[in-house]
C-alpha positions as CSV (number, residue, x, y, z in Angstrom):
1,X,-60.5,-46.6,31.2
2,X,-58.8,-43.7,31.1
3,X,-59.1,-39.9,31.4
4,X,-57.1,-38.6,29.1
5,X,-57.9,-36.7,25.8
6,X,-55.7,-38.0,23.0
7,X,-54.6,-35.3,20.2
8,X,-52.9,-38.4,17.9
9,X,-54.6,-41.9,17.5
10,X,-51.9,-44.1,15.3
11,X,-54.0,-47.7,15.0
12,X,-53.3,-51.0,13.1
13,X,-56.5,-52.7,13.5
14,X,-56.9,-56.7,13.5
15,X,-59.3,-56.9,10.8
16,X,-60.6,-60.3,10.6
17,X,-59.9,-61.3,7.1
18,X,-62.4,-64.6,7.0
19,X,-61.8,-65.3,3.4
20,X,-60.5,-62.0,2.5
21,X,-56.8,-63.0,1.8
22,X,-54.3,-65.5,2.7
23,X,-54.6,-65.6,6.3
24,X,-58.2,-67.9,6.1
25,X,-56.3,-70.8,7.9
26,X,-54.6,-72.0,5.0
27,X,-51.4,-70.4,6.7
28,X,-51.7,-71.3,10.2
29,X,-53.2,-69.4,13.1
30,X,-52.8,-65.5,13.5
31,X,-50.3,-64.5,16.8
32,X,-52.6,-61.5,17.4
33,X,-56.6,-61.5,18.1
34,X,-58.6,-60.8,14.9
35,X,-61.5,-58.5,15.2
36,X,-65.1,-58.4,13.2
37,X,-65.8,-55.1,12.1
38,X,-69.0,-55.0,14.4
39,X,-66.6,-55.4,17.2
40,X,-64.5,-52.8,15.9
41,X,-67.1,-50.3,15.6
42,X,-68.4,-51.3,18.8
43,X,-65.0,-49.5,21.0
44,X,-65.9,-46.2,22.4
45,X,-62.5,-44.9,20.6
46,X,-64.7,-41.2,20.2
47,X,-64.3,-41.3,24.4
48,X,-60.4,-41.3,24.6
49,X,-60.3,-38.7,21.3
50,X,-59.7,-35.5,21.9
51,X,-62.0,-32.7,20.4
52,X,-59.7,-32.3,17.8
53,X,-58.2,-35.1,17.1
54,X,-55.9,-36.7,14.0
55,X,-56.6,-40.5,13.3
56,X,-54.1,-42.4,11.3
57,X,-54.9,-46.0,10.6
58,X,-53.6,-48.8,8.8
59,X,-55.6,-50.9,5.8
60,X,-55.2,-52.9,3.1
61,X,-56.5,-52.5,0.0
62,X,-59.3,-55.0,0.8
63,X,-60.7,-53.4,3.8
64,X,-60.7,-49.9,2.3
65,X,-64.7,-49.6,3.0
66,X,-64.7,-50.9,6.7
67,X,-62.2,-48.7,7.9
68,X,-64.4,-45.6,6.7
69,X,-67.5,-47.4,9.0
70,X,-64.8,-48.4,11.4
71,X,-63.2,-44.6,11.6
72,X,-67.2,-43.2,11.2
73,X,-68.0,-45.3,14.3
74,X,-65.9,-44.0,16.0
75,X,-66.1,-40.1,15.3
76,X,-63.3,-39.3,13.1
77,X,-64.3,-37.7,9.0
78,X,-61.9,-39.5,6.0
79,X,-59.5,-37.2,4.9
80,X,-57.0,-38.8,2.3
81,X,-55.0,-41.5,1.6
82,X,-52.0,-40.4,3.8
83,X,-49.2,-42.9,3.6
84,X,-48.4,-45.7,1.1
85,X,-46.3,-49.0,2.4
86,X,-44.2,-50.6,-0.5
87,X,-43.2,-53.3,1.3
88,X,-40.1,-54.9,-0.1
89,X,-37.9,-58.1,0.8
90,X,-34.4,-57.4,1.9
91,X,-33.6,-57.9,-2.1
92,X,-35.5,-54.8,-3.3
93,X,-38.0,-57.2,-4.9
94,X,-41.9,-56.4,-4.1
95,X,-42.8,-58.5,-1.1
96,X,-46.6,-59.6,-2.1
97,X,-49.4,-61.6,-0.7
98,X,-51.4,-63.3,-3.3
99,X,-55.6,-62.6,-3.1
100,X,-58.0,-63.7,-5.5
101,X,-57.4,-60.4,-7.7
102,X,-53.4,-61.0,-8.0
103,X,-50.7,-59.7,-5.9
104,X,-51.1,-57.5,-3.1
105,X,-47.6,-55.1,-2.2
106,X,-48.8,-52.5,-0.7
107,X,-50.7,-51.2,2.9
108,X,-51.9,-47.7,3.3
109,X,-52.3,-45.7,6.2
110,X,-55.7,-43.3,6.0
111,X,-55.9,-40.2,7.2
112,X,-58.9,-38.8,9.3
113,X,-59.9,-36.3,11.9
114,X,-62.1,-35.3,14.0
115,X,-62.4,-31.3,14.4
116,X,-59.9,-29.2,12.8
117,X,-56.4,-30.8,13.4
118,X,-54.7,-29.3,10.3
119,X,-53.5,-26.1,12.1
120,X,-51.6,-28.2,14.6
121,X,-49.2,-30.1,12.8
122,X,-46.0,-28.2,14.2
123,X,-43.5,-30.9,12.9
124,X,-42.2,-32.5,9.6
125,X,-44.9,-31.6,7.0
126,X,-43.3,-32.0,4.1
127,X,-43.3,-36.0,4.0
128,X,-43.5,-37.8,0.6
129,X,-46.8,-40.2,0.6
130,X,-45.2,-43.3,-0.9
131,X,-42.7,-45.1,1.1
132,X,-40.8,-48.3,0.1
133,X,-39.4,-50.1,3.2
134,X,-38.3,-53.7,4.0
135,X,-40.7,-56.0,5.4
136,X,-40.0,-56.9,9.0
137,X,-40.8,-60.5,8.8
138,X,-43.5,-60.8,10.9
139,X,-47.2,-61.4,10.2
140,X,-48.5,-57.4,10.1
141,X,-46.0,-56.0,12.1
142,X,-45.0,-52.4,10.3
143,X,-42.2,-50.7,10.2
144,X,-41.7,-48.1,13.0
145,X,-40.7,-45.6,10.6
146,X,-44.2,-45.1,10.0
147,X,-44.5,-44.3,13.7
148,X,-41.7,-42.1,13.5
149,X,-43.1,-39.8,10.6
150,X,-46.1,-39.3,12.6
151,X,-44.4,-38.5,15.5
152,X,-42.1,-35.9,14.0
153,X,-45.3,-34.3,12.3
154,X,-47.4,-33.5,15.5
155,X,-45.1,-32.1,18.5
156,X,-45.6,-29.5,20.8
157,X,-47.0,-31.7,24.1
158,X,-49.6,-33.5,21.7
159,X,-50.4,-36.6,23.4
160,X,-50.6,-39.8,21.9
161,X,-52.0,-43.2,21.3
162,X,-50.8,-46.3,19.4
163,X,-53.9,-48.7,19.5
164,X,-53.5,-52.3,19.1
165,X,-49.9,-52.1,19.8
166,X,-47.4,-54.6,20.5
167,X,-44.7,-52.8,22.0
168,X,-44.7,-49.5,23.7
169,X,-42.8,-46.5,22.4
170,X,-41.4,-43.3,23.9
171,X,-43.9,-40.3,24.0
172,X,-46.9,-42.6,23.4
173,X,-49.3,-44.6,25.5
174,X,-50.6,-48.0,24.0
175,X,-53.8,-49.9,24.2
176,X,-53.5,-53.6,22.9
177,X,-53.6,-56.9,24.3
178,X,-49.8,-57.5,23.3
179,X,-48.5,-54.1,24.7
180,X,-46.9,-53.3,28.3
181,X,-48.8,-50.7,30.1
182,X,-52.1,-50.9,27.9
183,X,-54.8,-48.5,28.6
184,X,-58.8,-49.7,28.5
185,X,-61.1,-48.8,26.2
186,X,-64.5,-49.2,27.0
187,X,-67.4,-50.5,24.5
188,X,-70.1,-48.3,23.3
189,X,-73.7,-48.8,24.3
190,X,-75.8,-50.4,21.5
């Protein structure tokens, strides 16, 4: 565990996708750890969160209702849709998975807080919502742009926390099973 108070929570979760989308085995084994959403709501993420606190976390489409129980479990209030992924091959063409509704090109990132976090954004502000950017070839990894905008928007000694990371990046600690350095998050009481 740790004792610090984080300002900034950036998190991809694993959702388990079960038969929710093409990764049901049909496409091989995942190289990350899937998570239920029990589990998920089960991390005591409200323990490492500062009293104010800005939560920006990644979703598709299809798991737009669990990551309000997800981000309600663990303390944070929805906000807005913050950031839109059109993820594009190399060619400009949309890159798409294909669900039982049709074609999927696009991942959002939701916005959510906990307190009032509005009056300290000190950075970038003035960031457009839609983004198209190349996909980096790998099974849920996102482009660090992302990570970039969200570090320009909060400065000023904010401190920070990429969760389920697989790599660690300057001015931010990491918790994930991939990352160097992870910190522990503990598991709520039921």
């Amino acid at each position: 565990m740790t004792n610090k108070k984080y300002d900034v929570i950036y998190a991809d979760p694993p959702w388990k996708y079960g038969s929710k989308g093409p990764r049901s085995g049909r496409f091989g084994k995942l190289d990350y750890s899937a998570m239920t959403i029990r589990d998920l709501c089960k991390m005591d993420v409200n323990s490492v969160a500062g009293e104010n606190c800005v939560l920006h976390m990644w979703v598709t489409g299809a798991f737009m209702e669990e990551a309000m129980i997800v981000s309600g479990a663990w303390g944070f209030r929805f906000i807005r849709v913050d950031k839109v992924w059109n993820k594009k091959k190399a060619s400009g063409k949309p890159h798409a998975a294909c669900g039982p509704w049709g074609m999927s090109d696009c991942e959002f990132i939701l916005l959510f807080v906990k307190g009032s976090m509005c009056s300290k954004q000190k950075g970038k502000r003035n960031q457009y919502v839609g983004t198209d950017e190349v996909y980096p070839g790998v099974h849920s990894k996102k482009p660090d742009l992302f990570r970039e905008q969200i570090d320009a928007r909060y400065q000023d000694g904010m401190i920070k926390l990429e969760m389920f990371a697989r790599s660690a990046a300057p001015g931010w600690d990491v918790f994930g099973d991939q990352a160097p350095g992870s910190i522990s998050i503990g598991q709520v009481e039921s």
